[in-house]
C-alpha positions in Angstrom: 40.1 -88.7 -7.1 41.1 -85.2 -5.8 37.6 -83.8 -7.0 35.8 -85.8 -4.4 38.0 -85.2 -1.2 38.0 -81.3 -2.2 34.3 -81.9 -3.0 34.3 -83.5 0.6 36.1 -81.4 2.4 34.7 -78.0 0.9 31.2 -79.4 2.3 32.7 -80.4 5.9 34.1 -76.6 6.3 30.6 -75.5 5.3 28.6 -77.9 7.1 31.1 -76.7 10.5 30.9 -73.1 9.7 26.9 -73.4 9.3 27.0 -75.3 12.4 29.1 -72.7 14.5 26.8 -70.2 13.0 24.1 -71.4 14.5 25.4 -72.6 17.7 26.6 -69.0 18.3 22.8 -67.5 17.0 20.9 -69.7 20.0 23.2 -68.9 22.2 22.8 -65.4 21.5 19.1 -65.8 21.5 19.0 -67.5 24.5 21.0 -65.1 26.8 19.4 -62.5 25.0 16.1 -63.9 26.2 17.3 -64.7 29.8 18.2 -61.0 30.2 14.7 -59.8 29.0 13.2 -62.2 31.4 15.7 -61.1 34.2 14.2 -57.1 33.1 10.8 -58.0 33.2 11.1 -59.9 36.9 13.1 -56.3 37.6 10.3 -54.8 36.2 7.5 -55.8 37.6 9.3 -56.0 41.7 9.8 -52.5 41.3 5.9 -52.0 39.5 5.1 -54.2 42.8 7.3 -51.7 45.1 5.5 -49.2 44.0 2.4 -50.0 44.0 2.6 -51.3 47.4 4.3 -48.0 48.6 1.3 -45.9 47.2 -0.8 -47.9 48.8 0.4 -47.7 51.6 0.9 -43.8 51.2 -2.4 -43.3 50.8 -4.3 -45.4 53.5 -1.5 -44.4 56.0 -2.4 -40.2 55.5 -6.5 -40.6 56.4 -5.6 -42.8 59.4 -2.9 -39.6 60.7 -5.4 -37.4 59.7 -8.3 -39.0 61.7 -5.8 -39.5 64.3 -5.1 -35.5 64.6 -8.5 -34.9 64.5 -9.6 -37.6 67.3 -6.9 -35.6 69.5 -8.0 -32.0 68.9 -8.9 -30.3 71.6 -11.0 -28.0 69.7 -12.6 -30.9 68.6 -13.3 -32.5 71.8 -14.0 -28.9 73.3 -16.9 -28.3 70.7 -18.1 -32.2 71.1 -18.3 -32.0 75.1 -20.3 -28.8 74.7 -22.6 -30.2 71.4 -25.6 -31.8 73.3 -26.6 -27.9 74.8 -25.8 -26.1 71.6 -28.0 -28.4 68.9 -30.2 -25.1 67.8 -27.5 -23.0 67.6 -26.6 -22.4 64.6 -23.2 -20.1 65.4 -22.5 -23.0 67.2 -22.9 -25.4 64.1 -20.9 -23.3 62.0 -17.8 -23.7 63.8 -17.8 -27.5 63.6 -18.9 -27.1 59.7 -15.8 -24.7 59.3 -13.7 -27.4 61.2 -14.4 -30.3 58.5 -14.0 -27.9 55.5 -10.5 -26.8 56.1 -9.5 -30.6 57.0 -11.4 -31.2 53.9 -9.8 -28.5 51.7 -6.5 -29.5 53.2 -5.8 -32.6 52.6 -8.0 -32.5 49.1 -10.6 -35.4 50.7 -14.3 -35.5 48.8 -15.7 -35.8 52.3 -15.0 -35.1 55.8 -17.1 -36.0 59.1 -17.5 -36.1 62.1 -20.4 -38.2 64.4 -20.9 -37.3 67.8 -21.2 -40.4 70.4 -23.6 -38.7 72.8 -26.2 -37.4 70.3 -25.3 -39.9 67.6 -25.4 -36.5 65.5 -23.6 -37.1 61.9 -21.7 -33.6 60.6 -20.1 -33.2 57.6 -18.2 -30.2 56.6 -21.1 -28.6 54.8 -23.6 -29.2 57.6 -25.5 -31.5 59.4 -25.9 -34.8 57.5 -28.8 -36.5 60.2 -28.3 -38.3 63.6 -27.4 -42.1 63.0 -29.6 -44.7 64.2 -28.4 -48.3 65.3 -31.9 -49.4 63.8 -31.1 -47.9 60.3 -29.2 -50.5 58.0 -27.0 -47.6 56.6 -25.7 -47.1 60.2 -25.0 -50.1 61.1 -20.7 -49.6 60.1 -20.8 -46.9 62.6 -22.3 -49.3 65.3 -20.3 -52.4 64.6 -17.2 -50.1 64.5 -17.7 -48.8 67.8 -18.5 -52.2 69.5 -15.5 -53.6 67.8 -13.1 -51.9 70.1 -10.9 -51.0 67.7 -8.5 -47.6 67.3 -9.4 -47.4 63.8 -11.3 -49.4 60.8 -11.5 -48.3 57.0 -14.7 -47.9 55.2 -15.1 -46.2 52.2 -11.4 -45.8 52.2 -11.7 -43.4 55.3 -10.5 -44.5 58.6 -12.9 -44.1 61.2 -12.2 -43.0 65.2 
């Protein structure tokens, strides 16, 4: 009659040591896999943070930079004084110089300028052609400009 109890009992300290086992494994398991989510949520804010900071960064330095250049008075010196000057080419070159250096600068692929009395389109290595409100390819300048806005993007580069 012993041999059963002892039999008996022998299986009930098993079966609560197997049970204790595993109650302590999926609790492990489980916080374990609350703090990965927890790191992943951390993760991804500050993937999210970031991204939305170099975002940010890099449409904030085109719109300074077109900002500077609508305010230069070298620029608005040399645009006042365009309409005589079209055939000279001394002339030309200083506004070509101009849009290189922003263009070396500030490491753009392209920089331009477009004159609003001759409709004249320059880009730092020379005269591109004068927009026309008739050409389809012009039309962003046009709408821009009757939009009455400081600035727009298109292409990525802020236009004043």
């Amino acid at each position: 009659m012993k041999r059963p109890i002892l039999i008996i009992s022998n299986l009930i300290i098993i079966l609560v040591i197997v049970a204790g086992f595993t109650g302590i494994v999926y609790k492990d398991t489980k916080d374990y896999q609350d703090l990965a989510e927890k790191h992943m949520q951390n993760i991804v804010t500050l993937a999210d943070t970031d991204i939305s900071k170099q975002i940010e960064n890099s449409m904030s330095k085109p719109v300074t930079v077109s900002k500077t250049m609508a305010n230069d008075t070298f620029l608005k010196s040399w645009l006042s004084q365009e309409a005589g000057n079209t055939g000279n080419s001394a002339y030309l070159k200083q506004i070509y110089s101009y849009l290189k250096l922003y263009q070396i600068k500030y490491n753009y692929s392209s920089v331009f300028c477009i004159s609003a009395k001759t409709g004249n389109y320059y880009y730092q290595d020379g005269f591109n052609k004068t927009i026309s409100s008739t050409d389809e390819h012009d039309i962003w300048y046009f709408n821009f400009v009757s939009s009455g806005q400081e600035h727009a993007t298109h292409s990525r580069i802020p236009l004043f």
